[in-house]
C-alpha positions in Angstrom: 235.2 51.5 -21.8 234.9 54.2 -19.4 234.7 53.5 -15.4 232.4 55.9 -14.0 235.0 55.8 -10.8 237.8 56.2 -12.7 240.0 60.1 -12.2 242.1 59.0 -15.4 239.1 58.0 -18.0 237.0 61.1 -16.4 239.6 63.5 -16.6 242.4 64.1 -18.6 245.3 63.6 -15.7 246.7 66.9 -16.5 247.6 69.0 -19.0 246.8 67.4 -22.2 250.7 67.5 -24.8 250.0 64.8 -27.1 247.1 62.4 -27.5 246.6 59.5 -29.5 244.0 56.5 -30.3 246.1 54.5 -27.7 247.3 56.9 -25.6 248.1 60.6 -24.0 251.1 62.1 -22.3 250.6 65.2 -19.8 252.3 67.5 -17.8 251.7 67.2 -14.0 250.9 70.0 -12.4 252.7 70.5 -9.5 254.9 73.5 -8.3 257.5 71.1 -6.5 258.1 69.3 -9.6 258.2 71.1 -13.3 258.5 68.7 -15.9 256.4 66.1 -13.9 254.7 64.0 -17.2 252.7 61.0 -17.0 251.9 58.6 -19.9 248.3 57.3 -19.4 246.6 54.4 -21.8 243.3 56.0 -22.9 241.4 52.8 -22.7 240.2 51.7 -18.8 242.8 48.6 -18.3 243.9 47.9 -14.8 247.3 46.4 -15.3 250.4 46.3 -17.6 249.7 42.6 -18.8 246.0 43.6 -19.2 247.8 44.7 -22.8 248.0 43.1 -25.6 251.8 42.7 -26.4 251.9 45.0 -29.3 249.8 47.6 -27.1 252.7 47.3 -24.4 255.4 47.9 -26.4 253.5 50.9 -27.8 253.1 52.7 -24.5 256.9 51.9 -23.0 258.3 53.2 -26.5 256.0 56.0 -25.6 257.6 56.5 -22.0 261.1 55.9 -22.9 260.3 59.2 -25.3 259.2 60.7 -22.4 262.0 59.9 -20.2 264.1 61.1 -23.2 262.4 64.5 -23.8 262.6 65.4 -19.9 266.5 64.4 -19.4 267.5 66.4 -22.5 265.2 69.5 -21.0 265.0 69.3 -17.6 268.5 68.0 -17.1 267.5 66.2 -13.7 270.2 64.5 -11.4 267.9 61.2 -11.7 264.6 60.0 -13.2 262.1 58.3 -11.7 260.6 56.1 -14.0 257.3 54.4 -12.5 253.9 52.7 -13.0 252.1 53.2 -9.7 248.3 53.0 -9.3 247.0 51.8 -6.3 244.7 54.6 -5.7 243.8 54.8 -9.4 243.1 51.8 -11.0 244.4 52.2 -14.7 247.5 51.8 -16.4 249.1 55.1 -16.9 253.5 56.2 -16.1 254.8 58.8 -13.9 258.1 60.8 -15.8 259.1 62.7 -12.9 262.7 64.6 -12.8 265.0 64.3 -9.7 267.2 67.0 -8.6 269.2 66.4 -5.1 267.7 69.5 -4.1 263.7 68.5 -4.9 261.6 68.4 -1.6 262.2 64.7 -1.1 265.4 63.4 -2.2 266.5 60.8 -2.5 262.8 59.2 -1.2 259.7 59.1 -3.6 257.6 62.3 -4.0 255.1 61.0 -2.1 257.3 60.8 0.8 257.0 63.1 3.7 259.3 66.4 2.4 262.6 66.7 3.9 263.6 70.2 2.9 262.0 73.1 0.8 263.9 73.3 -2.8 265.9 76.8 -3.1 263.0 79.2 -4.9 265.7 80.1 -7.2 266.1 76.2 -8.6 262.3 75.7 -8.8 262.2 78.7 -10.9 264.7 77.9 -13.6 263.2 74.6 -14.0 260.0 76.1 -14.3 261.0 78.2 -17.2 262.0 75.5 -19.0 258.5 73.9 -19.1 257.6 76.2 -22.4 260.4 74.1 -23.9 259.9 71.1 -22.5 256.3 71.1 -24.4 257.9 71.8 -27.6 260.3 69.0 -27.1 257.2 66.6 -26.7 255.2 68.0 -29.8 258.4 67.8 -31.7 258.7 63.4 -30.6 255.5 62.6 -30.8 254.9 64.8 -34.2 257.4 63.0 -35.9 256.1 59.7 -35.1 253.6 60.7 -37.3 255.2 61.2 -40.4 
């Protein structure tokens, strides 16, 4: 069911890779961060445990291929690997690579920025967006056969 307040059941969260009866998986935009995916539960449920157990293990299996896709394209110094929603109420995973270099290492992205990452490092990652898609489509395809 649909919250009329909701960003995530109005709008898609960002650019729409995969989607599912239970679920989607998009790519963030944001310029400081290629490769930035969440994994958001189509359904309006508030909380994790809100799930039924089968539908939890469903979206984590659906992260972890996240997670997985991103290391092996991005190649990030760290993931970060979080369910956060305070502002918007409904369950949904940020994928976000790390690089020592990012605007706010080693502190959250929401942080205040510490340093601007070298132009020349945001690029290359950004170039490898195309293939990071690609990688996504190619996980979640499969799980279809």
């Amino acid at each position: 069911m649909k919250q009329e307040a909701c960003e995530l059941c109005a709008l898609p969260g960002g650019e729409v890779i995969y989607r599912d009866d239970n679920y989607r998986i998009v790519l963030v935009d944001d310029a400081r961060y290629p490769g930035f995916c969440r994994v958001i539960w189509n359904e309006h449920v508030r909380e994790m445990t809100d799930l039924s157990t089968a539908d939890r293990a469903i979206l984590i299996a659906a992260v972890w291929q996240v997670e997985e896709a991103v290391r092996e394209v991005m190649q990030p110094h760290k993931m970060n690997v979080a369910s956060l929603g305070n502002m918007v109420p409904h369950v949904h995973w940020h994928v976000i690579p790390r690089y020592e270099d990012d605007a706010h290492f080693p502190d959250p992205i929401w942080a205040q920025v510490r340093r601007t990452t070298p132009s020349a490092a945001l690029g290359r990652r950004t170039m490898l967006v195309p293939r990071l898609r690609e990688a996504l489509l190619e996980r979640f395809e499969q799980s279809l056969l």
